[in-house]
C-alpha positions as CSV (number, residue, x, y, z in Angstrom):
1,X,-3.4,1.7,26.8
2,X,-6.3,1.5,25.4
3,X,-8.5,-1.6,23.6
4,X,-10.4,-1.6,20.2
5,X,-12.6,-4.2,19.5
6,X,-12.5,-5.8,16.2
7,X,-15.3,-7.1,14.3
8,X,-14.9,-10.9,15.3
9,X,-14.9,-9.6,19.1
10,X,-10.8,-9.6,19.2
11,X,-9.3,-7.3,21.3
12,X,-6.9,-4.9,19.9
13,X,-4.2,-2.8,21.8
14,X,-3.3,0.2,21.4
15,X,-1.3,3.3,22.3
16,X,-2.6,6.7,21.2
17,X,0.0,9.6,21.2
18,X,0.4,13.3,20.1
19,X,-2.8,15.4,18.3
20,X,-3.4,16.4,15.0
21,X,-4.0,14.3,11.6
22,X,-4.3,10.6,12.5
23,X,-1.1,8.0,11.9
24,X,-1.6,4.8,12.2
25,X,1.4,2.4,12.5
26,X,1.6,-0.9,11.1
27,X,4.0,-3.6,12.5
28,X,5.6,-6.3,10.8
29,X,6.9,-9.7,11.8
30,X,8.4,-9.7,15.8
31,X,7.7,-6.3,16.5
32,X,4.4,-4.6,18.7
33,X,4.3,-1.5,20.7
34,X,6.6,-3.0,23.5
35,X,9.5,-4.6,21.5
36,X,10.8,-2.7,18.2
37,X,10.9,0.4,16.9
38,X,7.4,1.7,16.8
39,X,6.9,3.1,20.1
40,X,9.8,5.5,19.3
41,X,8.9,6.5,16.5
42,X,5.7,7.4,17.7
43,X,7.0,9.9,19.9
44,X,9.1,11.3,17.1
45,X,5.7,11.6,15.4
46,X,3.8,12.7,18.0
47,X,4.6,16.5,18.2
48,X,2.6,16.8,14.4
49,X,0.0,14.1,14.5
50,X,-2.2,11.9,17.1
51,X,0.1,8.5,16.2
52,X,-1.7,5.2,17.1
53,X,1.0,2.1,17.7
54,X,-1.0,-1.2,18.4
55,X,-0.6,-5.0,18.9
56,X,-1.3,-6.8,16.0
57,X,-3.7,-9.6,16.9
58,X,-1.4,-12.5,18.5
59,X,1.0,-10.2,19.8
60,X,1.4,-8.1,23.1
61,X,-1.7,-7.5,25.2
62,X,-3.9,-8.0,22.2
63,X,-6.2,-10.8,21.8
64,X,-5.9,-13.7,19.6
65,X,-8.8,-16.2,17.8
66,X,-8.5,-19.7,17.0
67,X,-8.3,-19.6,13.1
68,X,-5.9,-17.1,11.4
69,X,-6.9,-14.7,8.2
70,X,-6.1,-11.6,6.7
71,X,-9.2,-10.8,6.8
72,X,-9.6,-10.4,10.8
73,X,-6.6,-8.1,10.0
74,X,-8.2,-6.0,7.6
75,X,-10.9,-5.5,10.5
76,X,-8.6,-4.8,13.1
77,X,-7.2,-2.3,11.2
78,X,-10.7,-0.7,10.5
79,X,-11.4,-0.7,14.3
80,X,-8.1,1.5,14.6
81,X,-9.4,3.7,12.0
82,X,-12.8,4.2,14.0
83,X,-10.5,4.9,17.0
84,X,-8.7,7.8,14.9
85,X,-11.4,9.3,13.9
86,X,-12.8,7.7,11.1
87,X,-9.8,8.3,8.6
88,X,-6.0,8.1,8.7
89,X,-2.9,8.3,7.0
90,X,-0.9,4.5,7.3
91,X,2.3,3.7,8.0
92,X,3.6,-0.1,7.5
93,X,6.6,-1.9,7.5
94,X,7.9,-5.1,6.0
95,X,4.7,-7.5,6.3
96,X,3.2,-5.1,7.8
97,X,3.5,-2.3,4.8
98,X,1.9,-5.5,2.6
99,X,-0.6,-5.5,5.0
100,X,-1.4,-1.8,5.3
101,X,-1.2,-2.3,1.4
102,X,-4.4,-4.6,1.1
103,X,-6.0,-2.5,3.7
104,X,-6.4,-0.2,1.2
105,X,-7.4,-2.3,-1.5
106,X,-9.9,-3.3,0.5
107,X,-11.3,0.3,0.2
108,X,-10.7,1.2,4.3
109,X,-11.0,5.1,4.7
110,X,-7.0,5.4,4.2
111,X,-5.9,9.2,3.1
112,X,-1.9,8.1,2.3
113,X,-0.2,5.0,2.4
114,X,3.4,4.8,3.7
115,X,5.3,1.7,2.9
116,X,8.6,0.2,4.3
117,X,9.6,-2.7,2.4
118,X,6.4,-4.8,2.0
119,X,8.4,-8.6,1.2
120,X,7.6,-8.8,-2.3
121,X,10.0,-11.4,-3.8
122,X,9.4,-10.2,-7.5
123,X,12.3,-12.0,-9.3
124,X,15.4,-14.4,-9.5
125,X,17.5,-12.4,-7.3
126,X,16.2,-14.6,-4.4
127,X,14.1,-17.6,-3.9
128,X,10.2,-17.4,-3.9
129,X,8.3,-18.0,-1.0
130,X,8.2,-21.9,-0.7
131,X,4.4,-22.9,-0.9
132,X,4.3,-25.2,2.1
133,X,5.8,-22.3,4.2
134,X,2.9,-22.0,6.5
135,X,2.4,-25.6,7.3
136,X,5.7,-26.0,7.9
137,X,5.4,-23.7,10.8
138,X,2.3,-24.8,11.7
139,X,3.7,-28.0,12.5
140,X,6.6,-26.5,14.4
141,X,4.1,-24.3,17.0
142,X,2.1,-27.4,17.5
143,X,4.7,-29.1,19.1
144,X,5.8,-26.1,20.1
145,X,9.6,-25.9,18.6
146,X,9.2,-22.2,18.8
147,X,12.9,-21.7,18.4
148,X,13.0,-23.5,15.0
149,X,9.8,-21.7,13.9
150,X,11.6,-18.5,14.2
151,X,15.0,-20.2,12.5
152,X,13.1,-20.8,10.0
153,X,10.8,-17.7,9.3
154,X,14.1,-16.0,9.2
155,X,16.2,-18.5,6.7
156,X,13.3,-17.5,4.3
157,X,13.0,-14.1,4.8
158,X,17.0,-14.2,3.9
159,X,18.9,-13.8,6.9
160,X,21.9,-15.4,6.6
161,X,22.8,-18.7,8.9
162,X,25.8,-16.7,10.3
163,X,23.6,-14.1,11.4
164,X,21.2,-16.9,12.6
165,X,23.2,-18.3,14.8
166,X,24.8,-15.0,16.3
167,X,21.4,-13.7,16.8
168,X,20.8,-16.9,19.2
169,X,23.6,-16.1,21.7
170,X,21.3,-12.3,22.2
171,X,18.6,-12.1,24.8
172,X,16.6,-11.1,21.8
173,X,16.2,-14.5,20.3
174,X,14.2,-14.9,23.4
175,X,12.2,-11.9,22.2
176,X,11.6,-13.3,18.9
177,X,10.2,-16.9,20.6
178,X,7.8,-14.7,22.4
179,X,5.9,-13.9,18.8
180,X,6.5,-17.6,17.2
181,X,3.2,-18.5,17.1
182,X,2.0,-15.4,15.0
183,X,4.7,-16.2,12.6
184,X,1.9,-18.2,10.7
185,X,0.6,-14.9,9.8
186,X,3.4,-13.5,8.2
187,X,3.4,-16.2,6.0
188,X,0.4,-15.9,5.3
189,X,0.9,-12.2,4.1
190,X,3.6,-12.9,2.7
191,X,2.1,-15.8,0.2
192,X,0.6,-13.7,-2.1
193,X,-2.6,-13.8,-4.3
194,X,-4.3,-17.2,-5.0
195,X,-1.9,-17.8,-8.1
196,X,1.2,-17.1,-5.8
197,X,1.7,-14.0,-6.8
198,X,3.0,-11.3,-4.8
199,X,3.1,-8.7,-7.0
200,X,0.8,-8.1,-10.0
201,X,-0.8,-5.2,-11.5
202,X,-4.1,-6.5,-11.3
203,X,-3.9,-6.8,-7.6
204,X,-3.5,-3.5,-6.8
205,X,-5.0,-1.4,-9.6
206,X,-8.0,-0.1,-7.3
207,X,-5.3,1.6,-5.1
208,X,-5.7,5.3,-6.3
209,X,-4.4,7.0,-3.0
210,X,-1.0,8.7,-2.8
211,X,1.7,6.3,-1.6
212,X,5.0,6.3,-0.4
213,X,7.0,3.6,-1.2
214,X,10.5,3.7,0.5
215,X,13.8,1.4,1.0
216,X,16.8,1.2,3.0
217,X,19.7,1.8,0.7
218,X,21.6,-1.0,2.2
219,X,18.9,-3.1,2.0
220,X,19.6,-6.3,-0.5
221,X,19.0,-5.6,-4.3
222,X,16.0,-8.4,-4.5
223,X,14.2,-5.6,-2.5
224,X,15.2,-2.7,-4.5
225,X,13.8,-4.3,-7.4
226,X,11.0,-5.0,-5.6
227,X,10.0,-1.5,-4.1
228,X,10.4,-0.2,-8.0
229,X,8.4,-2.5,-9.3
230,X,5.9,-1.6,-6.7
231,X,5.9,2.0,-7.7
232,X,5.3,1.0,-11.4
233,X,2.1,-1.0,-10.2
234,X,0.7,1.7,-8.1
235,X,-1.7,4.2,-10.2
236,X,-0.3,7.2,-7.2
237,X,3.3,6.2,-5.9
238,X,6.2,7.2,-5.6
239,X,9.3,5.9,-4.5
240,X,12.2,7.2,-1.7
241,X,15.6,5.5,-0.7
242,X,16.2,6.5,3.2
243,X,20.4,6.7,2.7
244,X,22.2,4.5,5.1
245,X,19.0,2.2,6.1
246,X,18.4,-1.7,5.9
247,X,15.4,-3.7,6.2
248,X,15.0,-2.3,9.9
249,X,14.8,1.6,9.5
250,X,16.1,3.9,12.6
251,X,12.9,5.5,13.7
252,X,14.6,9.3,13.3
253,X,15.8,8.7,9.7
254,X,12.4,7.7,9.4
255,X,9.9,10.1,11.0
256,X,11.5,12.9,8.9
257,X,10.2,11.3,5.6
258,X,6.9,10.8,7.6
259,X,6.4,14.3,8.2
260,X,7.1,15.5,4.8
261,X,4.6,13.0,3.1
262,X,1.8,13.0,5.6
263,X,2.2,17.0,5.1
264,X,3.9,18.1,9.0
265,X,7.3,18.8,7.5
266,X,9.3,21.6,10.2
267,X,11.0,24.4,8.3
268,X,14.1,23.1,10.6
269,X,14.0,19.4,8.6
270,X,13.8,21.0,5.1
271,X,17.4,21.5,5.0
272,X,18.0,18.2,6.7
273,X,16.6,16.2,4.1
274,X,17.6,18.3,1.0
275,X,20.9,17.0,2.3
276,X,20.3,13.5,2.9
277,X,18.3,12.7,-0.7
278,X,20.7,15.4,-2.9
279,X,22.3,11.9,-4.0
280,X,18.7,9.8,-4.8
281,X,17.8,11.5,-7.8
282,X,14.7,14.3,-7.4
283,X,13.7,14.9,-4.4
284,X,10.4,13.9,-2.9
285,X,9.2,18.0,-1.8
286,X,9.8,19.0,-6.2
287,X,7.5,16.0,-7.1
């Protein structure tokens, strides 16, 4: 493990696998290098590129400071980027593919984006974001009812109450209390601009890297309309379905679409994924 030290002083976590073109990964909501899906797919990763999976700040062994802002993230993610090398290609999911997002908009020395279902709620299909969201769970950590924070983080983020309440009988609802607190965060990222927002053209219209902009195509329709819209936003994207996926991707459907875009495809996967994306429409290596 090793620590980065962000520009407030906040220590940052990290693990640092593999060598080659630097690939940083970018959690969203719950998840850290000990719980989730990152550490595996770093080591999927790791045979083509030196793969950096950290704590965000809040979560794991990193540190934490007394007010939250996206900001402090944006810098913690620039201390990674020193740790790489200087430059690196991105990889983030759900909240944290919106926040690898305003990394670059931010102008941090990204060379390709990856996204994974950023959150953007971009129509009627489902409910905005309500705007008293993060005081809501504010008040819920201060006396700390972390187990209806996370209820409720996940109500708006569309899980269903069935599932809800399933979920609670798992040891992994004990998991899920652990990160409560940073839940504030999320919600944070999750607001959008200062007009409430969450999608606009004028937001992102600095971003002129090449981005990826994937979905799960079992994922719910309010996010495939999202993910296209995102595409049409972006000056540089362009957009993949990952057959058979939801909002949580399996780490080896996912490091194949890695390799291709961050440019370590295997002649072995070629075939792999002319099979898997002959149904999506034109596939990602003709573009």
């Amino acid at each position: 493990m090793g620590m980065a030290r962000s520009r407030d002083g906040t220590r940052i976590a990290y693990d640092q696998r593999g060598s080659g073109p630097p690939v940083l990964l970018v959690d969203g909501a719950f998840d850290h290098r000990a719980w989730g899906t990152s550490q595996q797919l770093a080591e999927l990763l790791a045979s083509h590129f030196k793969v950096i999976a950290y704590d965000r700040r809040g979560k794991g062994d990193s540190g934490n400071a007394r007010l939250y802002s996206i900001d402090r993230e944006v810098e913690d993610i620039a201390a990674l980027i020193a740790v790489a090398g200087g430059t690196a290609n991105l990889y983030g999911a759900s909240t944290g593919a919106a926040l690898a997002l305003e990394a670059a908009r931010r102008g941090l020395n990204i060379r390709k984006l990856a996204l994974y279902e950023p959150p953007f709620v971009v129509d009627a299909t489902r409910p905005a974001v309500a705007p008293d969201l993060i005081a809501r769970l504010q008040a819920l950590i201060k006396v700390n009812r972390r187990s209806a924070a996370v209820r409720l983080f996940l109500t708006t983020a569309g899980v269903p109450a069935m599932g809800i309440t399933l979920l609670r009988l798992t040891p992994t609802w004990a998991k899920l209390k652990q990160s409560a607190h940073t839940l504030v965060h999320e919600a944070a990222i999750m607001a959008g601009d200062q007009e409430g927002k969450a999608l606009s053209a004028a937001r992102w219209s600095s971003i002129t890297l090449p981005v990826l902009v994937m979905e799960g195509a079992r994922s719910p329709r309010w996010m495939h309309n999202a993910m296209l819209a995102l595409q049409h936003v972006l000056a540089n994207a362009r957009y993949q379905q990952l057959p058979g996926e939801k909002h949580r991707p399996r780490p080896e459907a996912m490091a194949p679409a890695l390799r291709e875009f961050f440019g370590r495809l295997t002649p072995e996967e070629l075939p792999f994924l002319r099979q898997r994306y002959a149904a999506g429409g034109t596939a990602p290596w003709t573009r």
